[in-house]
N, C-alpha and C positions, 0 to 999 in steps of 0.2 A: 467539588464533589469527589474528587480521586483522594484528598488526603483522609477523610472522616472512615473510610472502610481501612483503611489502613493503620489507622489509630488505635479502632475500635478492634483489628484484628490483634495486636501488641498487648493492646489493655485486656483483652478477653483469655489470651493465652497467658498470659500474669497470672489473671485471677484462676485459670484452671490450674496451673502452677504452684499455687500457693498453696500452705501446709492445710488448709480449711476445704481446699477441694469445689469451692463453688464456682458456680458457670453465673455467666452476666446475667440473666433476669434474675437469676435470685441475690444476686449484688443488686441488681437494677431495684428490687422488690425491697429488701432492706433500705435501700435509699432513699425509696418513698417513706416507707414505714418511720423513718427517723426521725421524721416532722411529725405525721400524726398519721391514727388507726387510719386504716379503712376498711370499708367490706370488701369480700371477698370481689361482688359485682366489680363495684372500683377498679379493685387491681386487674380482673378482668378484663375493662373497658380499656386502660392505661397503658396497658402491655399489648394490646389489640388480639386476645386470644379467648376461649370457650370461656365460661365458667368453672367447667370439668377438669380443663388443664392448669387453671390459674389451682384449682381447689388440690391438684395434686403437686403442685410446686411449694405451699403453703404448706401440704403435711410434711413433704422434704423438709421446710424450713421449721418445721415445727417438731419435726422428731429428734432433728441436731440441735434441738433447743434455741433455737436465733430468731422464732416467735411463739405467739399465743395467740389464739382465739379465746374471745368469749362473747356470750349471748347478749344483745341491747336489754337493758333493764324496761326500756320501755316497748322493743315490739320482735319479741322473742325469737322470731325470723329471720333477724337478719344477725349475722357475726360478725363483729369486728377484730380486724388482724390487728395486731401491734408488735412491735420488737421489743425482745426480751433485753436487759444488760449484758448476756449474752451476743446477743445479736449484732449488737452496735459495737462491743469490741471487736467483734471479728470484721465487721465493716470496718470499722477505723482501723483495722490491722490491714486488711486488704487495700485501703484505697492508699495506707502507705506503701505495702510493697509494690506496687503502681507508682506512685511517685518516684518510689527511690528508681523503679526500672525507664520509667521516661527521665528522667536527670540523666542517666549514666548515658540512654542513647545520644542526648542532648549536650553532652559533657563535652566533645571535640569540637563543639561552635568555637568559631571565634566572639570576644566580647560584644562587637560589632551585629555580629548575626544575631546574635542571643537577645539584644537589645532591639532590634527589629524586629524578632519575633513575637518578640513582647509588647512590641506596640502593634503588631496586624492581631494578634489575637486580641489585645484590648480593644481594638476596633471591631473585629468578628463578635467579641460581644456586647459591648454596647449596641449595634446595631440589632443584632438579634432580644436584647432585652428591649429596647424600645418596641421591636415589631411586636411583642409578645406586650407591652403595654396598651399599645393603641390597638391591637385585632383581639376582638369579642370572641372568636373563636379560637384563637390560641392562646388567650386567657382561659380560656375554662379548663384547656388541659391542666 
């Protein structure tokens, strides 16, 4: 538990860093959006925040052009988000200058370390993807 806040704090200052200017939930929010729409509720639910606040993060991303809403053809109440071409390049620009800034911290391992490390985190996730296979409610996240 002590290394995930410290990661998250490197990868968060990247992305405030970065020539795009975005803070993690709206990297976080494009990264859903990359797979497919959701509503706004959705994002709401996901990110564990109001409606209100999810709905004003969304205009953020939606006035920098990095998404779109539009109304369900079938039940005119609900909006769906989706990322724009926009959006997803700048995702994909951001999650590289993330990469490149964990490399470089990562860069003084010795090959031995580096190798190690790569089989505990391959083990952190596999373990983690299996629990999320077999548990009914961390699947529905």
């Amino acid at each position: 538990m002590d290394i995930i806040p410290l990661v998250m704090r490197v990868m968060s200052a990247e992305m405030r860093n970065s020539k795009h200017g975005a803070v993690s939930n709206h990297v976080s929010t494009l990264g859903m959006l990359q797979f497919r729409p959701y509503t706004l509720t959705e994002l709401a639910e996901r990110h564990s925040v109001s409606s209100p606040t999810m709905s004003s993060t969304v205009t953020t991303l939606e006035e920098r052009g990095w998404v779109k809403r539009e109304r369900s053809q079938e039940d005119r109440r609900i909006v769906w988000v989706s990322i724009t071409p926009q959006g997803q390049y700048v995702l994909d620009d951001i999650q590289n200058e993330v990469a490149k800034r964990i490399a470089l911290l990562l860069d003084g391992l010795s090959d031995e370390d580096k190798q190690r490390l790569i089989d505990g985190l391959t083990v952190l996730r596999d373990s983690f993807a299996a629990a999320l296979a077999q548990d009914p409610v961390l699947r529905h996240e």
